[in-house]
C-alpha positions in Angstrom: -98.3 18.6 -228.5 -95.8 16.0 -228.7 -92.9 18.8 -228.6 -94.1 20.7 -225.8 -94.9 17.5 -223.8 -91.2 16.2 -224.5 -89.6 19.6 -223.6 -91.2 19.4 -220.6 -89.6 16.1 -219.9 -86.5 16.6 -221.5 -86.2 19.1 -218.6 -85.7 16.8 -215.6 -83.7 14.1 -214.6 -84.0 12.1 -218.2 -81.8 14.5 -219.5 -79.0 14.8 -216.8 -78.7 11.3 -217.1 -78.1 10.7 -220.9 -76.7 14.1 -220.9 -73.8 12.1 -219.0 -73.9 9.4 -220.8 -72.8 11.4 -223.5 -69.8 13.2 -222.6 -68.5 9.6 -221.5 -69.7 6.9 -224.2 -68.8 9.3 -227.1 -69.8 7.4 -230.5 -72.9 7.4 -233.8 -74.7 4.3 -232.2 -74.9 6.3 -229.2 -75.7 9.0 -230.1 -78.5 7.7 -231.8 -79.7 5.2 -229.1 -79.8 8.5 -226.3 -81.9 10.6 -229.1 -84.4 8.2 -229.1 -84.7 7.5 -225.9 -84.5 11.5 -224.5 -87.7 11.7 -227.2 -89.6 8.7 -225.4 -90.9 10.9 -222.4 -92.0 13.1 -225.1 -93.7 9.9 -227.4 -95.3 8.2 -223.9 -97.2 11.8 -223.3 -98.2 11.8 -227.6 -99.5 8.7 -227.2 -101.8 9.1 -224.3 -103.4 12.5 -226.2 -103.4 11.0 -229.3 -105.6 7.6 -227.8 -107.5 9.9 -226.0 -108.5 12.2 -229.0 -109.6 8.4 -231.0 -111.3 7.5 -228.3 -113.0 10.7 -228.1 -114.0 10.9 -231.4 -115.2 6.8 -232.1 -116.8 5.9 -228.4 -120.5 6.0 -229.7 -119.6 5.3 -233.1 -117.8 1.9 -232.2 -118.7 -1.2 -230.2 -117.2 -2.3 -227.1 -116.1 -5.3 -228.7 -113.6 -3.0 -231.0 -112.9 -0.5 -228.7 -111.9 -2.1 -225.8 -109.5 -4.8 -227.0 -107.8 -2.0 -229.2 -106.9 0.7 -225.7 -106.2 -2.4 -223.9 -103.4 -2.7 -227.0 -102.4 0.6 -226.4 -101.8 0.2 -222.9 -99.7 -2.7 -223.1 -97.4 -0.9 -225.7 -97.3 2.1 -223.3 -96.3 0.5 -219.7 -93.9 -1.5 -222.0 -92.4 1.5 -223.5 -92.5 3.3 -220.1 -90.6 -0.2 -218.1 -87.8 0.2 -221.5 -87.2 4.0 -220.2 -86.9 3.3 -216.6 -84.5 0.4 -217.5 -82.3 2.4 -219.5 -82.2 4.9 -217.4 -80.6 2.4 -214.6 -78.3 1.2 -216.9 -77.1 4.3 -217.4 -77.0 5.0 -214.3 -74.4 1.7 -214.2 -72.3 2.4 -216.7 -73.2 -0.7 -218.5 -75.2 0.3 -221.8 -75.3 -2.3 -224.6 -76.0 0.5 -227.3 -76.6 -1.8 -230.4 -79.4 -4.0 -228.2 -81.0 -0.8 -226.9 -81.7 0.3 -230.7 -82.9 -3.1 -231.7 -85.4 -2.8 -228.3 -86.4 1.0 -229.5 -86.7 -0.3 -233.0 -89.1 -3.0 -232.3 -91.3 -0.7 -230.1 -91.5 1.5 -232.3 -92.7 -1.2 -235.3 -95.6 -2.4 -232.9 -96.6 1.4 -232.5 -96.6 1.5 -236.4 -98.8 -1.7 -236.4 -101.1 -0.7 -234.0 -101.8 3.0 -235.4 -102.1 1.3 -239.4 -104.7 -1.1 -237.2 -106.3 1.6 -235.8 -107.2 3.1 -239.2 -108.6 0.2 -240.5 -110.9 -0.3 -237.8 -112.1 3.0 -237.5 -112.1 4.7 -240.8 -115.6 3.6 -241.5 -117.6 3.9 -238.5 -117.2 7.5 -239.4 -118.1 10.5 -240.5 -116.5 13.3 -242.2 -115.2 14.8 -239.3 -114.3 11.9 -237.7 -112.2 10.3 -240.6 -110.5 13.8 -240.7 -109.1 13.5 -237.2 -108.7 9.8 -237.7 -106.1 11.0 -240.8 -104.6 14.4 -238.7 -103.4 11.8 -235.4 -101.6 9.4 -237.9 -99.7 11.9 -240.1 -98.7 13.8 -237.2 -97.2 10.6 -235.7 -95.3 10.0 -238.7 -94.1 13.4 -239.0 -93.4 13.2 -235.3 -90.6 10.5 -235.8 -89.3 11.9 -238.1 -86.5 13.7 -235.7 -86.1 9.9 -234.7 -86.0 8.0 -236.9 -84.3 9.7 -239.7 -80.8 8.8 -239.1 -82.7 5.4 -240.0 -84.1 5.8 -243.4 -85.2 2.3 -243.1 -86.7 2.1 -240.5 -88.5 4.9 -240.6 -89.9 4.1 -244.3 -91.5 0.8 -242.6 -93.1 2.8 -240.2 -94.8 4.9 -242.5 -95.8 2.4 -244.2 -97.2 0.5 -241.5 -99.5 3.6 -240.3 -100.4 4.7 -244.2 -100.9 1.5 -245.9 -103.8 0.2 -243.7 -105.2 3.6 -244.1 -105.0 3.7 -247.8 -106.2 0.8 -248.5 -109.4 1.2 -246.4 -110.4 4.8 -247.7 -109.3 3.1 -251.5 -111.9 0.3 -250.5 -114.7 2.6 -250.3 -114.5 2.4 -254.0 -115.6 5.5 -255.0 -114.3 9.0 -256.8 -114.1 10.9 -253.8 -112.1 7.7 -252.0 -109.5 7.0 -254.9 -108.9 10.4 -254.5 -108.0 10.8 -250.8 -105.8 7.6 -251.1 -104.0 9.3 -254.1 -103.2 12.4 -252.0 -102.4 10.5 -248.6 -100.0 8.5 -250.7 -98.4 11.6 -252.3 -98.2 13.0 -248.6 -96.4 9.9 -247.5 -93.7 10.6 -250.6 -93.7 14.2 -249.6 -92.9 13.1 -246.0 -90.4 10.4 -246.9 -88.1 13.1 -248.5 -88.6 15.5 -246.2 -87.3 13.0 -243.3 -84.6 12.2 -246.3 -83.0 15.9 -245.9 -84.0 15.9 -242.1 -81.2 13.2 -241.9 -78.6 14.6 -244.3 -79.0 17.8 -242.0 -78.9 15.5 -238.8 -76.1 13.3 -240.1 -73.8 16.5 -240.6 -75.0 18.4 -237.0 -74.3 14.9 -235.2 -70.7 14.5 -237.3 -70.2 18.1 -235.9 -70.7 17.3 -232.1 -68.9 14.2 -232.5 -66.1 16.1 -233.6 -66.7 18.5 -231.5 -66.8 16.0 -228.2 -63.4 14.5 -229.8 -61.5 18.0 -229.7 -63.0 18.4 -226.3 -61.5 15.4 -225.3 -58.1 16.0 -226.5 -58.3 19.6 -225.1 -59.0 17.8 -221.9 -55.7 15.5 -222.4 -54.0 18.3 -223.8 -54.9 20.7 -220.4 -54.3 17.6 -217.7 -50.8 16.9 -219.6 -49.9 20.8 -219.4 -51.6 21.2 -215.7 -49.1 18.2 -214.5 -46.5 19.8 -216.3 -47.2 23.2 -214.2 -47.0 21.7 -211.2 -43.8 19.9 -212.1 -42.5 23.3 -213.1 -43.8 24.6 -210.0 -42.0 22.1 -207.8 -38.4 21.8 -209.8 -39.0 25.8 -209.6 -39.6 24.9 -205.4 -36.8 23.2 -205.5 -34.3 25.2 -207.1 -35.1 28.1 -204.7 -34.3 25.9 -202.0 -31.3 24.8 -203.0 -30.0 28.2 -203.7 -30.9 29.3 -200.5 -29.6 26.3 -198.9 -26.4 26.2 -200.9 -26.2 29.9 -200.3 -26.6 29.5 -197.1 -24.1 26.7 -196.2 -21.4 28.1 -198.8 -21.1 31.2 -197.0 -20.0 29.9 -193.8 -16.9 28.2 -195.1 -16.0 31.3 -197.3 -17.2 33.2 -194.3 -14.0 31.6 -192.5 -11.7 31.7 -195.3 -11.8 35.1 -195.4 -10.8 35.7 -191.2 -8.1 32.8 -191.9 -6.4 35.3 -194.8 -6.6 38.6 -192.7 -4.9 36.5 -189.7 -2.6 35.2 -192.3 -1.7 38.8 -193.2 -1.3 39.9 -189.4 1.6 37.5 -188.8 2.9 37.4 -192.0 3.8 40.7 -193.3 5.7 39.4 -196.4 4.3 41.5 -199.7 3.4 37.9 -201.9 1.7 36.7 -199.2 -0.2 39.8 -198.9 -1.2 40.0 -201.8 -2.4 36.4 -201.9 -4.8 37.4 -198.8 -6.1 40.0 -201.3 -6.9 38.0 -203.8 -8.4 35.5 -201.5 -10.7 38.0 -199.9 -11.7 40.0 -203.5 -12.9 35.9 -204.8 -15.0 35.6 -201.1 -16.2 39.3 -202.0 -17.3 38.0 -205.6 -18.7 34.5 -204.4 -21.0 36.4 -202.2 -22.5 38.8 -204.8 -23.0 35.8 -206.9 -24.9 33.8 -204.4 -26.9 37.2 -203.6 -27.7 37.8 -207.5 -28.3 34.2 -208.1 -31.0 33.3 -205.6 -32.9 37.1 -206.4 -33.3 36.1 -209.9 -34.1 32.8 -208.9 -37.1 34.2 -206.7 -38.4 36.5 -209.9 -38.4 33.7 -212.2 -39.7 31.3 -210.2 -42.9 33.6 -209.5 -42.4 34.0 -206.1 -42.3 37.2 -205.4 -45.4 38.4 -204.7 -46.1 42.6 -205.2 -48.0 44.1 -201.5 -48.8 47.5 -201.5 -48.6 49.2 -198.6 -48.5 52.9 -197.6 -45.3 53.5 -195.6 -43.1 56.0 -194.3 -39.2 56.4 -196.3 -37.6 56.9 -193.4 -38.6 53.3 -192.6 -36.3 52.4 -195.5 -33.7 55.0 -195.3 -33.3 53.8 -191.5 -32.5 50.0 -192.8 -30.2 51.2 -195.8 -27.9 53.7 -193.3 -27.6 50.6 -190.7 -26.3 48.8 -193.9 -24.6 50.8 -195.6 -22.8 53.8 -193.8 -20.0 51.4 -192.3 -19.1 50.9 -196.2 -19.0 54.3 -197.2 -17.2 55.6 -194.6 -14.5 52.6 -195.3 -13.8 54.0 -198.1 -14.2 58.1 -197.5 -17.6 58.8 -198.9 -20.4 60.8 -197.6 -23.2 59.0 -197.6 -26.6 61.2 -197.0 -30.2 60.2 -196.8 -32.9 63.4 -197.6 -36.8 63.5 -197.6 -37.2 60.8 -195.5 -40.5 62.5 -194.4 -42.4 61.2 -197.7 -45.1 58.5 -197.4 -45.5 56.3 -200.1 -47.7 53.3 -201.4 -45.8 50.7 -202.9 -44.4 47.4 -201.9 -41.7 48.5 -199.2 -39.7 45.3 -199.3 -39.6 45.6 -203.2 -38.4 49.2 -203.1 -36.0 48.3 -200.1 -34.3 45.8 -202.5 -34.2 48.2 -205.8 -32.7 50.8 -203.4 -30.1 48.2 -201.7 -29.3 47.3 -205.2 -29.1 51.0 -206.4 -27.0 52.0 -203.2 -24.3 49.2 -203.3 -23.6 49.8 -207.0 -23.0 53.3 -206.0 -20.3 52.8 -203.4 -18.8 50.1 -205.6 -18.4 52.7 -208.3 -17.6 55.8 -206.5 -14.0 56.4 -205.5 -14.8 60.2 -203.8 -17.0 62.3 -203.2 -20.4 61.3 -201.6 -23.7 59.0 -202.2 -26.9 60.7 -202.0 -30.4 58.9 -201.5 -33.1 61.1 -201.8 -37.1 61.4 -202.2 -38.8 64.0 -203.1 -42.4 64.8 -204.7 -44.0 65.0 -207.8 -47.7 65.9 -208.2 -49.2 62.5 -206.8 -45.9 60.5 -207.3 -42.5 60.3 -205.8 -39.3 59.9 -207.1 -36.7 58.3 -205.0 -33.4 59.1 -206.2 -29.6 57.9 -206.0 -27.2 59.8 -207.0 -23.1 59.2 -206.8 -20.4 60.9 -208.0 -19.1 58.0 -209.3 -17.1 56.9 -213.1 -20.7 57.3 -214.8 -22.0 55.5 -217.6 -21.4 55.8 -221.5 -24.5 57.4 -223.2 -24.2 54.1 -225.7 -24.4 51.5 -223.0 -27.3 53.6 -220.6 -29.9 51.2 -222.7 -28.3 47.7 -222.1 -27.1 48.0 -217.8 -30.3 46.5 -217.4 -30.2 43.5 -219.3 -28.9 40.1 -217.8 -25.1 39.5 -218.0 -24.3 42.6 -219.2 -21.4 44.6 -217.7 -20.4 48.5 -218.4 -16.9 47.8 -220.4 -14.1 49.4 -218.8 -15.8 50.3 -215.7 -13.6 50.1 -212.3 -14.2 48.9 -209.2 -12.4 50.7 -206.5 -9.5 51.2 -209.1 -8.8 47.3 -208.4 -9.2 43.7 -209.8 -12.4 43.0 -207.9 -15.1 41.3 -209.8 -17.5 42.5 -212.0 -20.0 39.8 -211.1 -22.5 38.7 -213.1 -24.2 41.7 -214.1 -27.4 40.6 -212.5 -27.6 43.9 -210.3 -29.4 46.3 -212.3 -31.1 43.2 -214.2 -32.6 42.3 -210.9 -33.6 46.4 -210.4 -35.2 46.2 -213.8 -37.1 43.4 -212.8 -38.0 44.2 -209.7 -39.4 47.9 -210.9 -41.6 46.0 -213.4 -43.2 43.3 -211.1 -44.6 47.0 -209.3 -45.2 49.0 -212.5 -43.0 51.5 -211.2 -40.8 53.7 -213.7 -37.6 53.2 -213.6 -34.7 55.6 -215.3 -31.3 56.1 -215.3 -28.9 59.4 -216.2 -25.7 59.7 -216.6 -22.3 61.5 -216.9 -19.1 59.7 -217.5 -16.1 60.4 -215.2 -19.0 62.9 -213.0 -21.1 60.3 -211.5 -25.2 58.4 -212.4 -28.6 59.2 -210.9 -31.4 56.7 -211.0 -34.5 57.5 -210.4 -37.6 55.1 -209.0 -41.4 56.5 -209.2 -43.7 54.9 -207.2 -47.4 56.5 -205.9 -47.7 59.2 -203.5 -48.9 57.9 -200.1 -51.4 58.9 -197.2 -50.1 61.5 -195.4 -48.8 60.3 -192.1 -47.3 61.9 -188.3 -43.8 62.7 -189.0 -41.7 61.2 -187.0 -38.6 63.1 -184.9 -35.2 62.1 -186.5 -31.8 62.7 -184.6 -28.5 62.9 -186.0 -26.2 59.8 -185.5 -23.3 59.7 -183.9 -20.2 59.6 -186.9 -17.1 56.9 -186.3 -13.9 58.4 -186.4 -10.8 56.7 -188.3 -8.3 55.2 -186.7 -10.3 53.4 -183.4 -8.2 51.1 -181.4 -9.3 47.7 -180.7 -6.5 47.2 -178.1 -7.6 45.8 -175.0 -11.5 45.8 -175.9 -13.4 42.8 -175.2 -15.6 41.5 -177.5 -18.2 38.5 -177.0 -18.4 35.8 -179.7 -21.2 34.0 -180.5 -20.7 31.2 -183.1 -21.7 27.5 -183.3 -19.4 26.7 -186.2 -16.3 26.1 -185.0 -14.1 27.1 -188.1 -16.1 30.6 -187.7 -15.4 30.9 -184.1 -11.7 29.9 -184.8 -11.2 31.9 -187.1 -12.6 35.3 -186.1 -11.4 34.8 -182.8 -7.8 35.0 -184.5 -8.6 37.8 -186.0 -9.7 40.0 -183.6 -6.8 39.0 -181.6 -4.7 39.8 -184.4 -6.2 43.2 -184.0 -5.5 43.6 -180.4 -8.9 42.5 -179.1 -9.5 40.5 -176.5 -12.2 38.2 -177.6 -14.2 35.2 -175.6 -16.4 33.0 -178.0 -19.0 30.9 -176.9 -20.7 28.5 -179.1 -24.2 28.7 -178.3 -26.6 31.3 -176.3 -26.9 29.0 -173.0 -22.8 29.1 -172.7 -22.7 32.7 -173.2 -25.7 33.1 -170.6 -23.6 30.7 -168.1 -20.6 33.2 -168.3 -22.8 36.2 -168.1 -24.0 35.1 -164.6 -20.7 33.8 -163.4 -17.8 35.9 -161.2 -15.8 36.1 -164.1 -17.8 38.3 -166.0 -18.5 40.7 -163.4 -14.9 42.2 -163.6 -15.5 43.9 -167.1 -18.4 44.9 -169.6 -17.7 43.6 -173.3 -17.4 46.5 -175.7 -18.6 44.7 -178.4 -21.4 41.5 -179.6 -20.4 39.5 -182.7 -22.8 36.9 -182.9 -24.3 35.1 -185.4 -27.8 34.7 -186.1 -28.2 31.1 -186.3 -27.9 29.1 -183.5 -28.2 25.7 -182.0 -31.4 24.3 -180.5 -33.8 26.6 -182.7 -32.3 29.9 -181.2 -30.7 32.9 -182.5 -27.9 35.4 -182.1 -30.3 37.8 -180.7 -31.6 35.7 -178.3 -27.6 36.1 -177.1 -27.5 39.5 -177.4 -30.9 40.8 -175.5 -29.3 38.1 -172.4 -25.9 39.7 -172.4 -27.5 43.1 -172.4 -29.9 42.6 -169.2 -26.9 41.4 -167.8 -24.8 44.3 -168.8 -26.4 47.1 -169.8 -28.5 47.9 -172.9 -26.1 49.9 -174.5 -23.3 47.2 -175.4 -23.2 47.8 -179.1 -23.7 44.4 -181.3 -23.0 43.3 -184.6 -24.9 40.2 -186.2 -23.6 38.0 -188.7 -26.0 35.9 -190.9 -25.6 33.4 -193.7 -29.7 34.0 -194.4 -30.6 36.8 -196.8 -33.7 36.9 -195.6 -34.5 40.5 -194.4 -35.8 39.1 -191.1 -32.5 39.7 -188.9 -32.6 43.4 -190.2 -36.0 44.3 -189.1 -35.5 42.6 -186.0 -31.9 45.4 -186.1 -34.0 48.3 -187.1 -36.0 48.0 -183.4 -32.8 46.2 -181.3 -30.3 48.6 -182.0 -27.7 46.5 -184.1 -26.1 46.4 -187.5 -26.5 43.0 -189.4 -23.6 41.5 -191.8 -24.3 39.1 -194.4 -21.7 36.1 -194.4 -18.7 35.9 -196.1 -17.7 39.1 -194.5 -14.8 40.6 -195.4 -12.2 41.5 -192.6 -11.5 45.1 -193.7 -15.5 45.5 -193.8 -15.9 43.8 -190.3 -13.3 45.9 -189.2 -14.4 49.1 -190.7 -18.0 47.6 -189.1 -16.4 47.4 -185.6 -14.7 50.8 -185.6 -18.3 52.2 -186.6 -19.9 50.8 -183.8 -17.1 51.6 -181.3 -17.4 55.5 -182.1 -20.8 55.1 -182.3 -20.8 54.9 -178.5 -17.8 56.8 -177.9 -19.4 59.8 -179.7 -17.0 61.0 -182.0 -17.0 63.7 -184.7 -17.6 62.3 -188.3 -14.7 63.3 -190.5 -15.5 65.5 -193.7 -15.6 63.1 -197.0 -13.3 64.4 -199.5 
């Protein structure tokens, strides 16, 4: 009765509350005091049924006298015990629990219950009959075996509260004198022996399950310590990881534009002098701006991977989408140096992350041209049952069978492998690390094959997309070799000055006639003044950050309605950000990542001029 009655209890608020005590006032006195008192709910309810069955059983058999002063005893002791739980409750509730008086309180209560149940036999015992004495003997054993979950962790205790019930009762069945009596009080006191020990192992079981939890709540709290300390060390991670992204970017960023003008200073140094050292000082100076760029470039995409920032978004999408952004890119390069670069089965959709791929096929493309001295660069896609295989292929100096394994690690570099048969750099050797990487974050198969002195194909798998409308494709107009800037007037758009300067020197050295302008409002002024109506620029240079929060193609969609939409332009960005090139993709322009080289601006320029003039592309050799 008592356990079902104190489940019942033990199921409301009573237990929420010293349920939180718990977890924070960790500790054996504690512990002991909250066991007792989550079992007083359970005692309150005992002691009600257990009066009641007493009462029940001596009413007729026991005179007002007696009976009435002994529940009125039993009432105190209960609204006391019940005014100990609400108080303990509220100081729980506060926070300020004086464990070791809360015992001593629980202890005493539980001494006057002894007192008054050992009373209780004495006075009743013999107004009985058989029956009657029985039930008189079940209630007080089955209070002492019900504290035994209590008060066993205080052996003590617990003996004196035995002895309290059973000793009264003992002596009054023993004082009945008789054969039958000596015998009862022989059993009850081999019962109380029994009980003893059996509370005795009770609390060697207790003592070990409470050592357990205590231990347990002390690893819980260390795990706790342990998980804040490596949660604040995440986030510091996180940030210093924040952090060094932006300053990559930033540095990036702001390093380009002085290298940026460097490089236009040494081409206008080579125009007017034509002396062979200083020549070949301007090529050195424009291979290190070269090999400063890639470096920034590699730099910041690892910096990205390993800082977790790059986020995998699948998407079905057409490969022309990304063919379209890698020939605005990279067909000025090629044909620079002679190479036929082609672009087949562009009419594939795919589902994949189309900035990732993008960047593994940037990647894959510019190491192609860099390693290819003739012949021609072929990007291709083509299908597989329900995959795709995007492919580039170069008839480039190949790769050793023994090294095919290790061009993907970090800092590795193919030994003896040329770049354009000169000194240029052989960077870090973060390219293909960066591929590698990328191809992973999309579970995409990645492989490379290879012939030396014959040329590599790599080969990217990703899943085979819904099918789309294909889209019509034209041919492109080729640029011809050999386009004369003479006399061409070509708009500027710059807000650093050493820029400006210096690719306004440039072009002039090239026979240009350039105006620069250092923000979009100057450039619109000139637009809509007289002395712009006497010719239409050939060309747009402009960069793509500008003052006042606007941007190079703000400049170039006002000098186009004042012109005519089919000025070609050229925009040069210190951002790598892929936003200027999908803003090219729709507004017919190429975009140039700062520090541009002259030879590549001017192999840019004669691209664009041809482009318009509609010229014949030359065979590749």
């Amino acid at each position: 009765m008592n356990a079902v009655a104190g489940a019942a209890v033990l199921d409301g608020p009573a237990l929420q509350v010293t349920s939180k005590a718990r977890v924070t006032t960790p500790g054996a006195l504690s512990e002991q005091v909250q066991s007792a008192f989550e079992y007083l709910p359970a005692t309150l309810v005992g002691m009600i049924a257990g009066v009641g069955v007493v009462t029940w059983l001596f009413w007729s058999l026991t005179p007002p006298g007696v009976m009435l002063p002994w529940l009125g005893s039993f009432a105190v002791l209960w609204l006391m015990r019940l005014w100990m739980l609400k108080r303990y409750r509220a100081a729980v509730v506060d926070g300020a629990v004086d464990w070791r008086a809360w015992l001593l309180v629980w202890n005493g209560a539980t001494l006057v219950s002894g007192v008054l149940w050992g009373v209780t036999a004495w006075l009743f015992y013999g107004n009985g009959t058989g029956i009657q004495q029985t039930g008189l003997i079940v209630i007080v054993y089955t209070y002492c075996i019900a504290a035994v979950p209590v008060l066993a962790n205080q052996p003590r205790i617990f003996i004196t509260f035995a002895a309290l019930c059973f000793v009264p009762m003992v002596a009054r069945i023993a004082s009945e004198g008789d054969g039958y009596s000596l015998q009862l009080a022989g059993e009850l006191l081999l019962i109380v022996s029994l009980t003893t020990l059996l509370a005795r192992s009770y609390r060697q079981a207790l003592q070990r399950v409470t050592d357990l939890k205590l231990r347990a709540d002390e690893l819980l709290h260390q795990l706790r310590i342990e998980k804040a300390a490596a949660d604040a060390a995440r986030r510091e991670a996180e940030i210093a990881n924040r952090a060094k992204t932006q300053f990559f970017a930033a540095a990036s960023h702001d390093l380009r534009q002085p290298l940026h003008a460097m490089g236009l200073f040494a081409e206008a140094l080579r125009q007017r002098v034509r002396e062979p050292e200083v020549m070949q000082l301007v090529d050195s100076v424009n291979e290190s701006v070269d090999a400063l760029e890639g470096l920034f470039s590699e730099l910041l995409d690892m910096t990205r991977i390993d800082s977790g920032r790059i986020e995998v978004k699948s998407a079905s999408f057409r490969i022309d989408d990304i063919f379209r952004k890698l020939r605005l890119h990279f067909e000025p390069q090629a044909f620079e140096k002679g190479l036929a670069l082609r672009f087949r089965g562009g009419e594939h959709v795919a589902t994949a992350d189309p900035v990732l791929v993008e960047r593994i096929l940037r990647n894959l493309l510019a190491n192609a041209i860099r390693y290819t001295h003739q012949g021609r660069v072929l990007v291709a896609c083509r299908r597989r049952r329900d995959r795709l295989r995007l492919h580039v292929l170069d008839t480039g100096v190949g790769i050793a069978a023994a090294e095919r394994d290790r061009v993907f690690e970090e800092f590795y570099h193919v030994s003896g492998r040329a770049v354009d048969g000169s000194t240029q750099r052989k960077g870090l050797g973060l390219g293909l690390a960066i591929v590698a990487r990328l191809a992973g974050l999309m579970a995409a198969p990645l492989s490379l094959q290879s012939i030396p002195g014959r040329g590599s194909l790599f080969t990217l798998e990703v899943p085979l997309g819904a099918a789309a409308p294909t889209a019509p494709t034209f041919p492109r107009p080729a640029p011809a070799p050999g386009i004369t800037l003479d006399g061409r007037l070509i708009v500027i758009v710059e807000d650093e000055a050493s820029v400006r300067d210096g690719l306004s020197v440039l072009l002039s050295g090239w026979g240009a006639t350039p105006i620069a302008f250092d923000s979009v409002d100057a450039a619109e002024c000139w637009a809509a003044s007289d002395a712009s109506a006497a010719r239409r620029p050939s060309l747009l240079i402009v960069d793509h950050r500008l003052q006042e929060g606007r941007t190079g193609i703000d400049a170039i969609r006002a000098l186009r309605r004042r012109f005519d939409n089919a000025v070609p332009a050229i925009v040069v960005t210190g951002s790598t950000m892929a936003g200027p090139e999908l803003d090219a993709d729709g507004g017919d322009f190429h975009v140039m990542i700062k520090p541009v080289l002259p030879n590549r601006l001017r192999a840019m320029i004669s691209f664009k001029l041809a482009d318009r003039s509609g010229a014949a592309r030359p065979t590749a050799p």
